[in-house]
N, C-alpha and C positions, 0 to 999 in steps of 0.2 A: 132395513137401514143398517148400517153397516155401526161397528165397535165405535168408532174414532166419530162417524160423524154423530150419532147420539151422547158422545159424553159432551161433543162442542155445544150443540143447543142445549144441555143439561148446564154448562159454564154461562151459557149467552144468555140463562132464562133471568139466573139471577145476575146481573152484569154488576150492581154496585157492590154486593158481595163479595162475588170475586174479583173483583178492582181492589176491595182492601185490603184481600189476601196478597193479590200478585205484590202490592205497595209494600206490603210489609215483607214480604220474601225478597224483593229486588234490593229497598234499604237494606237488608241485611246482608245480602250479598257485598252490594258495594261498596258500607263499610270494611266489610273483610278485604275485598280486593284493593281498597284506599291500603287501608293500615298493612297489607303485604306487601304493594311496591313502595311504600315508603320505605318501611323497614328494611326491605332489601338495597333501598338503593341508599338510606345511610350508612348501612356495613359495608357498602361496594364503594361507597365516595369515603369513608373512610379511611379504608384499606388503603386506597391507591390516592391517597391527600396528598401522603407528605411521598412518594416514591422511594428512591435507594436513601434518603437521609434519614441515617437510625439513630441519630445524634444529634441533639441542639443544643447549643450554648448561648444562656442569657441571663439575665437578672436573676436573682434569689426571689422568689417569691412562689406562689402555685406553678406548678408545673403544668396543668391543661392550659390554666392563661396562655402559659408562653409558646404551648407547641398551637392552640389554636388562633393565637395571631399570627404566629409565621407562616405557618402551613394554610389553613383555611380564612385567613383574612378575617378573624371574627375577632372583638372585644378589643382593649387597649393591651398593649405591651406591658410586660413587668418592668421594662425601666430598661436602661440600658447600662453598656460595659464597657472596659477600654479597650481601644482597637488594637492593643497589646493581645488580647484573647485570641486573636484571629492567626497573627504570627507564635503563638503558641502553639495551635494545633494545628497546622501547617506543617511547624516543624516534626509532630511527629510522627514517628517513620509507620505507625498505624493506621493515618488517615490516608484516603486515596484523595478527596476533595474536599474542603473547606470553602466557604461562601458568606462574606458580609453581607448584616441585612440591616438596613434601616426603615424606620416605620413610624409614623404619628402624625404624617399631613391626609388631606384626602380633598377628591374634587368631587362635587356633589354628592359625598355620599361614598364614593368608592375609596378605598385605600392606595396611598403614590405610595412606594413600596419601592428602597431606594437597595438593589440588588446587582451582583455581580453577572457579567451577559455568561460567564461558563455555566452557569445555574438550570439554563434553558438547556445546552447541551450535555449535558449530562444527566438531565430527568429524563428531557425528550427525547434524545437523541439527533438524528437528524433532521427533526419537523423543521419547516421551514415556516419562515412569515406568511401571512395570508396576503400580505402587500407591505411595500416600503423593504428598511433595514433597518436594523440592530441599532437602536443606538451607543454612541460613541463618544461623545461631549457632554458636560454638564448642561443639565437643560433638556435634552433629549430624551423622549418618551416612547415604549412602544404600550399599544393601550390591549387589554384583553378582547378578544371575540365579542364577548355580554358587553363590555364596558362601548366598544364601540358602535355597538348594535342599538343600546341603550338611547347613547347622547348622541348620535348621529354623526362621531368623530371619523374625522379623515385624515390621510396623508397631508401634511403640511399645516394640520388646523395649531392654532397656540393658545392656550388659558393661562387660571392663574390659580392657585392650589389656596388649601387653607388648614389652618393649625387644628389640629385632631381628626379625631375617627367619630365624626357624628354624620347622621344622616342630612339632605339636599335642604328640610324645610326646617330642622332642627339649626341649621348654618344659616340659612337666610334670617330667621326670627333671632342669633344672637348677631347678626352683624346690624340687623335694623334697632340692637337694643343697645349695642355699645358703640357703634359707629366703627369711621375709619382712622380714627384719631389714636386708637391703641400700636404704639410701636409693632408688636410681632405682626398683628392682621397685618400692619401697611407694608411689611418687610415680605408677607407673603403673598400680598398683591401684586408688589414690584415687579415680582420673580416668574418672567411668564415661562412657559413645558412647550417644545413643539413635538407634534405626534411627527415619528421618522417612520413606524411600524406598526402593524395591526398582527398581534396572534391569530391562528387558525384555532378553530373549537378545538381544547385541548381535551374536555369534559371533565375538567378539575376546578380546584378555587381559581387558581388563576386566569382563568375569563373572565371575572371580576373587579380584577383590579389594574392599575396602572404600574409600568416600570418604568426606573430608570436608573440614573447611574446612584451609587453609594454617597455620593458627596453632596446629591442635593440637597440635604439637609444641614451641611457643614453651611454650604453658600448662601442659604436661604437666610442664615440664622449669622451668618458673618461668625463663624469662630475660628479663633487661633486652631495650629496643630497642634498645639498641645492641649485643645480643649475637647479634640476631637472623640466621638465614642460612637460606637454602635449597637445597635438593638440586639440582634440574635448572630449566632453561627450556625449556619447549615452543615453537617459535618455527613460526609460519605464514609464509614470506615473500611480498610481494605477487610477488618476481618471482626467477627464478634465479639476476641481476645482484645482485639483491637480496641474496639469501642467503649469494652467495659476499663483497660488500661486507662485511657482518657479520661472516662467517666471518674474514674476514682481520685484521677491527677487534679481535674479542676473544679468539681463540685465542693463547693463549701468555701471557698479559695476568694477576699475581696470580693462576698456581695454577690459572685459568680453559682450560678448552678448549670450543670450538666443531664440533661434528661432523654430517657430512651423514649423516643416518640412513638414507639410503638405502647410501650407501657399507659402513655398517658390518653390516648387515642382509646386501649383498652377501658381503661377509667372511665369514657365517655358512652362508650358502648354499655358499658354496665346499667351507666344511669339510664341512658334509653331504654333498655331490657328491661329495666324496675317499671320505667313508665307502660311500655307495651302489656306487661303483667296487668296492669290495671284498666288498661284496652280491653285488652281477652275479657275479663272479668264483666263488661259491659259489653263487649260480643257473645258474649257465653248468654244475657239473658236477651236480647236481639234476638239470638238463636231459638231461642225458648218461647219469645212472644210467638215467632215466624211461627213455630210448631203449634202453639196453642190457638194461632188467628186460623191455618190450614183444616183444624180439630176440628175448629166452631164452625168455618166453613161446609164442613162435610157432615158432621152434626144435622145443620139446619135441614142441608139438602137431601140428606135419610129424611129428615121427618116432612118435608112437602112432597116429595114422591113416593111413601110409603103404598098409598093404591095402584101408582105406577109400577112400579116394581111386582105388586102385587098380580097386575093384570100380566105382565110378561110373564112370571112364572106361570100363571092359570094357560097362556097362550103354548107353552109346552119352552119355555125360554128356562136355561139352567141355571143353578146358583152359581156356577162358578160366572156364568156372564153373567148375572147382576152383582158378583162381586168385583168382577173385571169393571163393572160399569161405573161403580165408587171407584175404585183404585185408581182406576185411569184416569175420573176427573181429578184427584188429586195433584195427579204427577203433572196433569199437564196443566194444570195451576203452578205448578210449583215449577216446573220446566219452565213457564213462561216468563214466573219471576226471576228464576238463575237467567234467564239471555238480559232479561231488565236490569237486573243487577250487574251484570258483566261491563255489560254497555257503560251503565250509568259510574262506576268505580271509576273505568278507564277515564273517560270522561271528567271525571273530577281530578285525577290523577294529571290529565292534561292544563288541565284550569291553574291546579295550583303549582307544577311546576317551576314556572317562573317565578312567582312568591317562596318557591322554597329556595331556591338556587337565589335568589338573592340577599334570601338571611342566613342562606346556612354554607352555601357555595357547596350542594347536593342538587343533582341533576337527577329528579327521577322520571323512567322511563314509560311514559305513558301507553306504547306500543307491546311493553315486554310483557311475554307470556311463563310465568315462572311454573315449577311442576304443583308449587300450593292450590294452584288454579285448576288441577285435576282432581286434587283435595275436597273443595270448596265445592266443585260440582258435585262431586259424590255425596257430601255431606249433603248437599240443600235435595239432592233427589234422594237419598235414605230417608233424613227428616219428613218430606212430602210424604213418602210410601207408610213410614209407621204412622203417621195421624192418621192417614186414610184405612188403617188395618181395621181401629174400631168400629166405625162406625159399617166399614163395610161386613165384618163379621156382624153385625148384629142385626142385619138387614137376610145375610147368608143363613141364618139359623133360623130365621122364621119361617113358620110353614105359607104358603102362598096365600091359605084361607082366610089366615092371620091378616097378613099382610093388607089383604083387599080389605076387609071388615074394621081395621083401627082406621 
């Protein structure tokens, strides 16, 4: 009988055994593999959030609030500014692009996000619409990739928006609780969006959200020009002298702050690094069960075949093959659970995708094979190999007479 097919019926004798082993090797795997394309694909959706705007101008208040409403469509705005900001930095001969933003209505759940159309050309570059065109007029909408995917939006469809950034059922239970009798709701009922446009998967925030022009919230909301203000500036600097000039012109200036969106982006990454730290620390003993469940496993299996083994060596069989014959079931316990594990991470990785992209507007990639993943194999078939060293030494040291007679 050959190496491989004796160590299989050695696995297959005890099968509920090693079902718990493999269980426990495979979760372990695929938390790792969870927790590594997450974390890869939060620094990758980071990174490329906010694109060339290494500048925003908005309210005084936290600095992550304001670059992660603008950029990633999360949380409320710090409050907004006078549209005087915007011909400010305009004017100076350091910026290449400047971009009003307005922000604080949303339609089920998604953010209407009231931006300038140069905004798309100049992240994008040339992408074009996935269908329809650019809108043009107030009222005019183009909706993201997710957003249209989502609610089933089309060229031509029209709704009607609503005051904040709260979620679909969070908006339904405060409309069934005040009615339509509150002036702003009725003024934002009034006010119907038609879809002119659909974005192509840009694989950023903004497949999440809704555009359209800067002024819909002047119109929605009926105010004078002199009443008028807006949320953020998206600033492109032509240079990083550039950037920090600005920065220093109008932070602090009227209620205004200035923020390198890179800086505050980094702030965010840190906090998740804190959190991952304490991932690891609960991977670290996963790791350590897996080794200890693989131990026991191979433990048991010395002591019910101790006469088996016994009689191979008596049959003229070496210790290195009945060492090979431990070793090997271990590995290929543990071989079995790493493919379990791979599978089942990706898997999860797929599942929760769309739950993460639509809290965090992070797309992570459930197909991606990062080089951690060459890591993760080595590690779970090292861990296999050294549990199975013990038990297979001590099975290697005994003499055969031994062996048969315990």
């Amino acid at each position: 009988m050959s190496l491989f097919r004796l160590t299989l019926r050695n696995v297959l004798h005890r099968r509920f055994l090693s079902l718990l082993t493999v269980c426990a090797v495979a979760v372990t795997v695929a938390f790792i593999v969870l927790l590594t394309l997450s974390r890869e694909s939060v620094e990758q959706g980071a990174k490329k959030g906010y694109g060339p705007f290494d500048l925003v101008i908005g309210a005084a208040g936290s600095e992550t609030q304001l670059v992660l409403n603008t950029f990633y469509h999360i949380g409320a705005p710090t409050g907004n500014i006078p549209l005087a900001a915007l011909d400010q930095a305009r004017q100076d001969q350091s910026v290449a692009e400047a971009y009003a933003m307005t922000t604080g209505d949303n339609y089920k759940g998604f953010p209407i996000v009231g931006l300038e159309s140069g905004y798309f050309f100049t992240r994008y570059g040339g992408a074009r619409l996935q269908e329809g065109s650019m809108y043009a007029h107030t009222g005019e909408t183009i909706v993201g990739s997710y957003v249209a995917k989502s609610l089933g939006l089309k060229v031509g469809d029209t709704f009607s928006g609503a005051h904040g950034l709260v979620q679909e059922e969070d908006l339904e239970s405060a409309e069934a609780e005040h009615g339509e009798e509150h002036g702003e709701e009725h003024a934002h009922g009034s006010f119907r969006y038609t879809v002119t446009g659909i974005l192509p998967e840009l694989h950023t925030p903004d497949d999440r959200a809704v555009f359209t022009t800067v002024d819909y919230a002047w119109a929605v909301h009926g105010l004078a020009p002199e009443d008028r203000e807006i949320t953020a500036v998206l600033v492109k600097p032509a240079s990083l002298l550039g950037a920090h000039n600005l920065k220093q012109e109008l932070d602090g200036s009227n209620g205004i702050q200035a923020v390198y969106t890179s800086k505050a982006v980094s702030d965010v990454l840190n906090a998740v690094d804190q959190g991952s730290r304490l991932l690891s620390v609960l991977t670290a003993i996963c790791v350590l069960l897996a080794g200890i469940s693989i131990l026991l496993s191979l433990m048991a299996a010395a002591g019910e075949r101790t006469k088996d083994v016994g009689l191979l060596r008596l049959l003229g069989k070496s210790r290195g093959y009945v060492w090979l014959t431990l070793t090997c079931e271990g590995l290929l316990v543990t071989a079995t659970g790493l493919i379990a594990g791979l599978l089942l991470g990706h898997l999860g990785a797929y599942l929760l995708k769309d739950a993460l992209f639509a809290q965090a507007g992070i797309q992570i990639q459930p197909y991606h094979w990062t080089p951690e993943h060459w890591l993760i194999a080595l590690g779970a078939i090292a861990i296999g190999l050294l549990s199975s060293l013990g038990p297979a030494f001590r099975m290697y040291r005994m003499h055969p007479l031994a062996l048969f007679k315990s």
